[in-house]
C-alpha positions in Angstrom: 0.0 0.0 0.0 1.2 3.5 -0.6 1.4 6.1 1.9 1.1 9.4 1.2 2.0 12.9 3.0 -0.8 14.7 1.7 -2.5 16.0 5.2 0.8 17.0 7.2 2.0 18.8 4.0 -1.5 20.6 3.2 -1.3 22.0 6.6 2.5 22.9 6.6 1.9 24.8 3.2 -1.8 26.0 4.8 0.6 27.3 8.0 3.5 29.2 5.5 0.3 30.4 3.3 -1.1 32.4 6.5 2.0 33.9 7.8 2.8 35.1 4.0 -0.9 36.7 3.9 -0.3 40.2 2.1 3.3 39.2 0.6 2.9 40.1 -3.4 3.0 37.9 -6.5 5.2 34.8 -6.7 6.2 35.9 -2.4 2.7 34.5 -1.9 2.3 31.9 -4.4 5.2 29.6 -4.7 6.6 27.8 -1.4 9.8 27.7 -1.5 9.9 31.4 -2.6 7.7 32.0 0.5 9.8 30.1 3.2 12.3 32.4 2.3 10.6 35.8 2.2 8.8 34.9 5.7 12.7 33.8 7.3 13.7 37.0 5.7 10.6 38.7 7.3 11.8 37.3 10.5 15.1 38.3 10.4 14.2 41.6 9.8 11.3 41.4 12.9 14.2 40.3 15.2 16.8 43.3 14.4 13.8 46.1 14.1 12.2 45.2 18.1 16.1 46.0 19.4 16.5 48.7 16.7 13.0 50.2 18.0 14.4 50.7 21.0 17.3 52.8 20.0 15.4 55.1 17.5 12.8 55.6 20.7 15.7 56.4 22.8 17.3 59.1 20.6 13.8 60.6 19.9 13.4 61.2 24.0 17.0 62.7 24.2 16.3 65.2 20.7 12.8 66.3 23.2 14.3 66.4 26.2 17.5 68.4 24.5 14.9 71.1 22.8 13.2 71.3 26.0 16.1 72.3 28.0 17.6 74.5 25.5 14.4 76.5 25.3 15.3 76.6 29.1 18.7 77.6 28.7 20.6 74.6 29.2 21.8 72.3 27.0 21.4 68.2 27.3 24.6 66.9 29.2 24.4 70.2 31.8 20.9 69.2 32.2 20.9 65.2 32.7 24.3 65.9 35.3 21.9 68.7 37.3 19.5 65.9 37.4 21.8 63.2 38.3 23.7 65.4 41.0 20.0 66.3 42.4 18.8 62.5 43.0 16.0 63.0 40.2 15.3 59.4 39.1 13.2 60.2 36.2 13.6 58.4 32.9 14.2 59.4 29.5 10.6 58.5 28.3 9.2 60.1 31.4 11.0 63.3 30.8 10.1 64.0 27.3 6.4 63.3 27.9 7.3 66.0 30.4 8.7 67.9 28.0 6.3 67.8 25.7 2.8 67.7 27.5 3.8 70.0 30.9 6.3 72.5 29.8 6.2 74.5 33.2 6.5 71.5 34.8 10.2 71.1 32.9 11.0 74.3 33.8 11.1 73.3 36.9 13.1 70.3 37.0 15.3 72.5 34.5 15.4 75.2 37.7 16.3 72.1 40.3 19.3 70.5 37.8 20.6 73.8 38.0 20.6 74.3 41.3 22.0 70.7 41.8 25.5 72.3 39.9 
């Protein structure tokens, strides 16, 4: 008797089919073309979450850095007058500072430089 594969691979090639939903073309159509756009796809998932991180990060430090100078201080005066005055506020929670409660900035701009 002959055995076939025909269930196990209908659903591998039903699993690849769903995760290459919106791909374009041949991407979509032909497997082996779309096992290797969805491991590309993956790749490029895994490096963009720890890249996300680092474009976040330099967008709170460009708000915090306009902030101050609109304060008169610049950036590394401001972080060490916040450092020296025990002010354990984040980068994230200073630029939503920053931007949503600008007197409120002012005044932790007015405590870092009293802290120097």
């Amino acid at each position: 008797m002959r055995v076939t594969n025909a269930v196990p691979r209908h659903r591998r090639k039903k699993r690849i089919a769903k995760r290459a939903k919106g791909f374009v073309g041949g991407r979509r159509k032909l497997l082996k073309v779309t096992k290797e756009t969805i491991l590309r796809a993956d790749r490029y998932a895994f490096r963009d979450r720890k890249q996300r991180k680092r474009h976040f990060r330099s967008l709170w430090i460009t708000r915090i850095s306009a902030a101050a100078r609109i304060n008169g201080m610049n950036y590394s005066q401001f972080m060490n007058g916040l450092l020296k005055a025990e002010v354990t506020l984040d980068r994230k929670q200073l630029a939503e500072i920053a931007v949503s409660d600008p007197q409120g900035f002012a005044s932790l701009v007015e405590t870092a430089k009293s802290a120097l």
